[in-house]
C-alpha positions as CSV (number, residue, x, y, z in Angstrom):
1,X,-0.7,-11.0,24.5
2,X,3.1,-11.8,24.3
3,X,4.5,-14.6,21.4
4,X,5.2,-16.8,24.5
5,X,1.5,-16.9,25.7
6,X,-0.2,-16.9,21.9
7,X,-1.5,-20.3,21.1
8,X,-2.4,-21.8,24.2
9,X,-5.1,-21.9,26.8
10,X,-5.5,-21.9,30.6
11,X,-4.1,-25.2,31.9
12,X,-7.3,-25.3,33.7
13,X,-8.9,-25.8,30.5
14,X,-10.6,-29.0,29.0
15,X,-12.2,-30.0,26.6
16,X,-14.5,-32.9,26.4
17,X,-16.4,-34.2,23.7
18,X,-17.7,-37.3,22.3
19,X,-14.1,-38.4,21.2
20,X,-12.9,-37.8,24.6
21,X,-10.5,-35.1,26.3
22,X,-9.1,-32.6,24.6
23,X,-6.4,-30.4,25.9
24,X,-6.6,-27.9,23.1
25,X,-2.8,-28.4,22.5
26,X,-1.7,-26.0,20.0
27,X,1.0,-28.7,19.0
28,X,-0.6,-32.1,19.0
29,X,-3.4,-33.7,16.4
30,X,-2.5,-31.2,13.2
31,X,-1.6,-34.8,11.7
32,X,0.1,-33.9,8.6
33,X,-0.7,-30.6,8.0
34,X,2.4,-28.3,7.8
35,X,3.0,-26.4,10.5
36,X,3.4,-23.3,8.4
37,X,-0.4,-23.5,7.1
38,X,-1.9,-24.5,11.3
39,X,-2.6,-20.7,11.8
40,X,-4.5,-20.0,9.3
41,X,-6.7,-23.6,9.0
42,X,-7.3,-22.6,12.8
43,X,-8.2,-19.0,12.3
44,X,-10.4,-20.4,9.4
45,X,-12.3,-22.8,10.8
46,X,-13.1,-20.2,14.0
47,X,-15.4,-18.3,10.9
48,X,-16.8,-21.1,9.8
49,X,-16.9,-23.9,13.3
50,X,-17.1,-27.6,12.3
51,X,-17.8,-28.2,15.7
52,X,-18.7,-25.7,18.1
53,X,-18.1,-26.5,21.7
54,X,-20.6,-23.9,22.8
55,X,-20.6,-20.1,23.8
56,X,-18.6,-20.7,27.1
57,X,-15.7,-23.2,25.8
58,X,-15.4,-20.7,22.8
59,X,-14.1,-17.7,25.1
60,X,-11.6,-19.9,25.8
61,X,-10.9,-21.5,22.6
62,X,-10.7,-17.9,20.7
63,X,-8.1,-16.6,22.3
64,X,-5.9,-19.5,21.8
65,X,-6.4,-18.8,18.1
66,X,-6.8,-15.1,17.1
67,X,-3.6,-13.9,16.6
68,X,-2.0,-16.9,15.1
69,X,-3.0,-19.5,17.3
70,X,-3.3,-23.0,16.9
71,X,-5.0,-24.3,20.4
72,X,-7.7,-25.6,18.2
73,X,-10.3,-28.3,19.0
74,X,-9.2,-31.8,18.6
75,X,-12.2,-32.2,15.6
76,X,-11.2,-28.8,13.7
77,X,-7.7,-30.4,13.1
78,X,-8.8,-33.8,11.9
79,X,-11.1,-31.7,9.9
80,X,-7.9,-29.8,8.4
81,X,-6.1,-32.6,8.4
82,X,-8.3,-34.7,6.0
83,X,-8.6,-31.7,3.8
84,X,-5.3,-31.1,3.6
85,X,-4.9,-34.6,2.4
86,X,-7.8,-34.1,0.1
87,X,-5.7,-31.1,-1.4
88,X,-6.7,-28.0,0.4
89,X,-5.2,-25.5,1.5
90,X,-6.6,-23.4,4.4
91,X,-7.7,-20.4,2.0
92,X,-9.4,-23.2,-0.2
93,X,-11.2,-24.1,2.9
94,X,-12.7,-20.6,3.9
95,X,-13.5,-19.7,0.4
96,X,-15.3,-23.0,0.2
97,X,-17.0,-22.5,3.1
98,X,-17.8,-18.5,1.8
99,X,-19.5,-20.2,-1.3
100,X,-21.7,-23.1,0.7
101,X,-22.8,-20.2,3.5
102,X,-24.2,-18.1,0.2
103,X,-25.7,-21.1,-1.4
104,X,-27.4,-22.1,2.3
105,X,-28.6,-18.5,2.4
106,X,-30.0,-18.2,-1.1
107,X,-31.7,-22.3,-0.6
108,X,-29.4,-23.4,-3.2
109,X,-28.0,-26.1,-0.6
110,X,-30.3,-28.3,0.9
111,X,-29.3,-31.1,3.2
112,X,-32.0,-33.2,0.8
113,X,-29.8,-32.8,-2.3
114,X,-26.5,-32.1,-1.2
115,X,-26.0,-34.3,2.4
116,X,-24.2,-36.6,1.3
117,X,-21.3,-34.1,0.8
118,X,-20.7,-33.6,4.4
119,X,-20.3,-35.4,7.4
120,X,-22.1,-33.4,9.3
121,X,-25.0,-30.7,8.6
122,X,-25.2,-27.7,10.1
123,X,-27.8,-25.5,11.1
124,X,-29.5,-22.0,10.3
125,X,-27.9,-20.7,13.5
126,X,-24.7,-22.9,13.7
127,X,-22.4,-23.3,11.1
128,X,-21.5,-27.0,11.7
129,X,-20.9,-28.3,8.3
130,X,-18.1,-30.4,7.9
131,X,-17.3,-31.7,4.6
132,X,-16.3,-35.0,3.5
133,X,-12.5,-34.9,2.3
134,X,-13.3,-37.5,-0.3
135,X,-16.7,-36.0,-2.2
136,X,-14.7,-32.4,-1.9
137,X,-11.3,-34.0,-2.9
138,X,-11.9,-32.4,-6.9
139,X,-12.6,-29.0,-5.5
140,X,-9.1,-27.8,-5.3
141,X,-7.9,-29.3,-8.6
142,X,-11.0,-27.2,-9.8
143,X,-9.4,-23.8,-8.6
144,X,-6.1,-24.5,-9.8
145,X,-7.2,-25.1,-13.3
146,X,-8.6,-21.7,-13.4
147,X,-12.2,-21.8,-12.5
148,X,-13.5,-19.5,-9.7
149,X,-14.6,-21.2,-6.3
150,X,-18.1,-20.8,-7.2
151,X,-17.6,-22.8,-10.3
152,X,-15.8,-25.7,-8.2
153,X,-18.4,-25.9,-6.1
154,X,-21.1,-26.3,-9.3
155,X,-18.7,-29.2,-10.5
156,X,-18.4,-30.9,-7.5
157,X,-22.1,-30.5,-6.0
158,X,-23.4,-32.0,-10.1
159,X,-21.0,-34.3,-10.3
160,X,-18.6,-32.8,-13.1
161,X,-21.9,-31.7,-15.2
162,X,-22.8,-28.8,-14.2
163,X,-25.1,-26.3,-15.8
164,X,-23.6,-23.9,-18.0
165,X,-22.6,-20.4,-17.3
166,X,-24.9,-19.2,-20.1
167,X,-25.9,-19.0,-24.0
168,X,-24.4,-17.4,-26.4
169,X,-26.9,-15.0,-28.4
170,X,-28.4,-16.7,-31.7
171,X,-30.7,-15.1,-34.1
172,X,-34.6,-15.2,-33.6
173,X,-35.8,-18.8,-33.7
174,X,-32.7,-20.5,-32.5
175,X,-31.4,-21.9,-29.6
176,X,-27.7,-20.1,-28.6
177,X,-25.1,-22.7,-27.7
178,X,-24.6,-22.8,-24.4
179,X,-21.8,-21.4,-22.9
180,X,-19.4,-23.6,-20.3
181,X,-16.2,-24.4,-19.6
């Protein structure tokens, strides 16, 4: 696929949705996100869909992405663009998502507890999830203090209390002090 013909779809192509049409326009609805960073929230959010148009619309939206792309759904760039507000970056977006899709596997993200963190909650056989910017907005500030994604994600998900990362040894009879950061 030549540079020229990266990052955009048939003309044919249209998207339609409950917002209304969407033209998949590499160019238009990134809000403020910096052009520099569209790639990547695009390529991102084609792993981990906060909207998936279904299996046919995807053949077309792929290509306009893989490969540096940024034809991307009119809802995946608000998406970005609320996150990016929020802080994110598109890396802090996948490896967010990475951390939520092992915590969904393992049942240690139910939409009972933890709904309220996202606007939308996927399924066992869709992705879907789409975060809200503002519950999520400490996440980043979590990652550049030093703590590891997982750990962001415990601060966030308790509420800047979470459970410690374990106990320091203590002789027989005693409780060890717990270990945290």
């Amino acid at each position: 696929m030549s540079a020229s013909q990266r990052g955009s779809v048939p003309p044919i192509v249209t998207l339609v949705g409950a917002d209304g049409v969407d033209d998949l326009s590499p160019r238009d609805g990134w809000g403020d996100v910096p052009e520099s960073e569209r790639a990547a929230w695009a390529r991102y959010m084609l792993d981990f869909t906060p909207w998936f148009p279904g299996i046919t619309m995807m053949t077309y939206v792929a290509p306009g992405i893989v490969g540096g792309g940024t034809a991307a759904p009119r809802a995946w760039k608000q998406l970005a663009a609320r996150l990016h507000a929020a802080g994110f970056t598109p890396t802090d977006y996948y490896l967010l998502c990475q951390d939520l899709a092992l915590r969904l596997e393992q049942g240690r993200l139910t939409e009972a507890a933890h709904g309220r963190f996202f606007d939308t909650w996927g399924s066992a056989w869709q992705w879907g999830f789409v975060p809200k910017a503002d519950e999520w907005m400490p996440w980043p500030a979590h990652l550049r203090a030093g703590r590891s994604p997982r750990r962001a994600t415990d601060y966030v998900l308790s509420g800047g209390n979470p459970e410690p990362l374990g106990r320091a040894v203590a002789p027989v009879g005693e409780q060890g002090a717990p270990i945290g950061d």
